[in-house]
C-alpha positions as CSV (number, residue, x, y, z in Angstrom):
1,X,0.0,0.0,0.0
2,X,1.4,3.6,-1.0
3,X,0.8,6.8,-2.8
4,X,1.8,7.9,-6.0
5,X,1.4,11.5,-7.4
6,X,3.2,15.0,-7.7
7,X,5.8,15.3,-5.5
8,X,4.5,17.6,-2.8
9,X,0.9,16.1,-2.1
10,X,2.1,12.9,-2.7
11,X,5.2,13.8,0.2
12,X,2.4,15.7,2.5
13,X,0.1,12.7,2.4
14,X,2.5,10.4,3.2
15,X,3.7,12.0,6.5
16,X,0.3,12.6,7.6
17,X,-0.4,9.0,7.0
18,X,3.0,8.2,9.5
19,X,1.4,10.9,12.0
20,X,-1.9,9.3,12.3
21,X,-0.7,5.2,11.3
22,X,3.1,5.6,12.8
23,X,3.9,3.2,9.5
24,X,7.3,4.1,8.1
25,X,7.4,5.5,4.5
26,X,10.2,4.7,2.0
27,X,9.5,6.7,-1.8
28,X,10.0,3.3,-4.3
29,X,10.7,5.8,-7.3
30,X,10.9,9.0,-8.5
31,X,9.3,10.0,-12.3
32,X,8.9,11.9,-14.6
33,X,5.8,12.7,-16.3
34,X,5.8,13.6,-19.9
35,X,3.5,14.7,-23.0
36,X,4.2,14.7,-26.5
37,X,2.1,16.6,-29.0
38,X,4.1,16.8,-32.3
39,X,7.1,14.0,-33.0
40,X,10.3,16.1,-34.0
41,X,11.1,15.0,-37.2
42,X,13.8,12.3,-38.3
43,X,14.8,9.9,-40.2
44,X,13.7,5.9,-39.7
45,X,16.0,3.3,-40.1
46,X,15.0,0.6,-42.6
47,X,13.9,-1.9,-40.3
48,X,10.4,-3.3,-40.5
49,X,8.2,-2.5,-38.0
50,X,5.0,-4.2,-37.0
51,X,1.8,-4.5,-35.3
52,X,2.2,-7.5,-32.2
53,X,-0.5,-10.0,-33.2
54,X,-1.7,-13.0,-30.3
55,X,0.6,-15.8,-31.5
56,X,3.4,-13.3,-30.0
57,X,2.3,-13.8,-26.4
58,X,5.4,-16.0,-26.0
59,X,7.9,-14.5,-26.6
60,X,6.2,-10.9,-25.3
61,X,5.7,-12.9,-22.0
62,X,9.5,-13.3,-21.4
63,X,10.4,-10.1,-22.7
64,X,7.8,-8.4,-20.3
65,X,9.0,-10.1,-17.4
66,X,12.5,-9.3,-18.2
67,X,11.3,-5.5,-18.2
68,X,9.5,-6.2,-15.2
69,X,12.5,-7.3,-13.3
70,X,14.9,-5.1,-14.6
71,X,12.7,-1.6,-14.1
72,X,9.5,-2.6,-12.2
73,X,11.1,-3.8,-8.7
74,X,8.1,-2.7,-6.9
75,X,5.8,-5.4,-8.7
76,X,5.9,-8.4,-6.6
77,X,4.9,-11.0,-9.0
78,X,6.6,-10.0,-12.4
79,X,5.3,-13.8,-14.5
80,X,1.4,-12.5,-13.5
81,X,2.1,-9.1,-14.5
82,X,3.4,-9.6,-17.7
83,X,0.8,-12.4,-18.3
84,X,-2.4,-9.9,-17.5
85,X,-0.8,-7.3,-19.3
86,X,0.2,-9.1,-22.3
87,X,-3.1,-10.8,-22.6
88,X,-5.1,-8.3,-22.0
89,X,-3.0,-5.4,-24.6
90,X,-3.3,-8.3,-26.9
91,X,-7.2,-9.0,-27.1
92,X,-7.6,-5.0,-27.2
93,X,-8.7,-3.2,-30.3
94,X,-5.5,-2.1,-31.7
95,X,-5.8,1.3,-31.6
96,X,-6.3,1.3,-27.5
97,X,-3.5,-0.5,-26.4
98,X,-0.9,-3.3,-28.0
99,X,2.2,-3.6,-28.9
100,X,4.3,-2.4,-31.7
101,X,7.4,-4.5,-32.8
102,X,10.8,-3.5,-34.6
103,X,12.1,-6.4,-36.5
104,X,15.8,-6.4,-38.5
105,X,16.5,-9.5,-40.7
106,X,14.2,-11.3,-39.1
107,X,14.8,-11.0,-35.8
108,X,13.1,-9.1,-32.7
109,X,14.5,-6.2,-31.9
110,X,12.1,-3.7,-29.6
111,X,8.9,-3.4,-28.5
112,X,6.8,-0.1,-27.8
113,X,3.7,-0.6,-25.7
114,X,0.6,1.7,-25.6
115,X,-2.6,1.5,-23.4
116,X,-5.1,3.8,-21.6
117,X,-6.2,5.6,-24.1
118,X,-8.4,8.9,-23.3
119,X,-10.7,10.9,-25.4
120,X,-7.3,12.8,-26.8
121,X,-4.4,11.0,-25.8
122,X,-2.9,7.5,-24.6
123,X,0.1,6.4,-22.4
124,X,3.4,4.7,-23.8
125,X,4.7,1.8,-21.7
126,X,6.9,-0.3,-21.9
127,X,9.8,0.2,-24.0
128,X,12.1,-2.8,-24.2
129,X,15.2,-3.9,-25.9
130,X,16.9,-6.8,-25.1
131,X,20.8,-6.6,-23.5
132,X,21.6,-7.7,-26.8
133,X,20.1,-5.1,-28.9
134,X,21.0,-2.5,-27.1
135,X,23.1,1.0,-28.1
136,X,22.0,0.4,-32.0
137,X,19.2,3.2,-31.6
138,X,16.5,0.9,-31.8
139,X,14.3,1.9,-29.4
140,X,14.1,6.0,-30.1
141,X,13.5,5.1,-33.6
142,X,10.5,2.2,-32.6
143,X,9.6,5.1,-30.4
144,X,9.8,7.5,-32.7
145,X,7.8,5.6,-35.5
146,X,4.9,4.3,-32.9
147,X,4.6,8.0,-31.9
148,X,3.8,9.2,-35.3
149,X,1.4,6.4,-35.4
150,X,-0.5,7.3,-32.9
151,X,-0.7,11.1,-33.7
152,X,-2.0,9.5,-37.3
153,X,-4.4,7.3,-35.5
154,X,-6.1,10.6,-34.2
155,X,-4.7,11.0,-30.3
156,X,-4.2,14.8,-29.8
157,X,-1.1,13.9,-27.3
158,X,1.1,10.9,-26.3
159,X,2.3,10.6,-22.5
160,X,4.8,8.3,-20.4
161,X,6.1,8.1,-17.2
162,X,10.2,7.9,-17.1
163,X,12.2,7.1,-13.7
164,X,14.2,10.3,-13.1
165,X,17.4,8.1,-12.2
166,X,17.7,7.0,-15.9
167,X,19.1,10.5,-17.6
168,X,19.6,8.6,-20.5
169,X,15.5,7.8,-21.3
170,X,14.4,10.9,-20.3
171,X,17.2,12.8,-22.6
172,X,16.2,10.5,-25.7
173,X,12.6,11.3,-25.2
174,X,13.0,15.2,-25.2
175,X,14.9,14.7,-28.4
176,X,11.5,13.2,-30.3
177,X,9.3,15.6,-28.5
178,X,8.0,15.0,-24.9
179,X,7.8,18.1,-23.0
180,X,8.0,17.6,-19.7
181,X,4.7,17.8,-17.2
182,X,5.3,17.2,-13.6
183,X,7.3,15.3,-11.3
184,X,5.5,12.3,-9.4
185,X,6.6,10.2,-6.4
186,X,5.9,6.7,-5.9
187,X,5.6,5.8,-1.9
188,X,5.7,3.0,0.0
189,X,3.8,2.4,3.8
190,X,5.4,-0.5,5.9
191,X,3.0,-1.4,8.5
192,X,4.0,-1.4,12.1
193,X,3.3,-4.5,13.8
194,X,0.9,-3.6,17.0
């Protein structure tokens, strides 16, 4: 049980909850909120890129919970989260939520999620590349690409949540456009024992 929002309520609420509960509070992360209304032009490599259909969900799965592990530490069960969220982002209508794919010769390179679509925008989570596909600019151009697609598919803006302690994803996503909206905290309460 916790809190997560801007910085300051999401602090005050927290220490009023240790006033009144005497729980201890430890803040799990720190992020970054930010919107994207226009994708700054650049060029796209020539890999293909791809809509994730359901006879993916293998392979998804284990790249999901690698994700999970890797930048989700606060999710207890990693195998059930990636299995709900894969599931469920794969039976959506494809222009609420899914998974986009880049593929070079063949092979999987980087995934691009998108869910929670409102009336004029929708939410960009996760982006993945494996160890061994990493530094070869595959994700900021999946990024890119899936960005433009969804501006095309009519969402007025495009959001995401970045951990401020990874300078490298939050410069990479300035330089296709995200302008950045607030900060948000995400709290944890320990329960004292009585």
């Amino acid at each position: 049980m916790g809190v997560l929002g801007p910085v300051r309520p999401a602090d005050e609420f927290a220490n009023i909850w240790v006033q009144l509960t005497g729980d201890r509070v430890t803040r799990e992360l720190s992020e970054r909120i930010y919107q994207l209304t226009k994708v700054v032009p650049g060029s796209s490599g020539p890999e293909r890129i791809r809509q994730a259909e359901p006879e993916d969900y293998p392979w998804l799965f284990f790249w999901l919970v690698d994700f999970t592990i890797e930048v989700m530490g606060e999710v207890s069960n990693p195998w059930e989260f990636a299995h709900l969220t894969v599931t469920a982002r794969l039976a959506s209508e494809r222009r609420t939520a899914g998974f986009m794919v880049l593929e070079k010769s063949g092979n999987r390179c980087c995934i691009v999620g998108y869910s929670g679509p409102t009336p004029h925008g929708i939410r960009i989570a996760p982006v993945y590349t494996p160890p061994s596909y990493r530094g070869r600019g595959y994700a900021f151009d999946l990024v890119r690409r899936v960005l433009q697609q969804l501006l095309d598919w009519g969402y007025h803006q495009v959001f995401l949540f970045t951990d401020l302690a990874n300078p490298i994803s939050n410069h990479i996503y300035q330089q296709v456009g995200y302008r950045s909206v607030s900060n948000v905290d995400q709290c944890h309460f320990q329960w004292r024992l009585a």
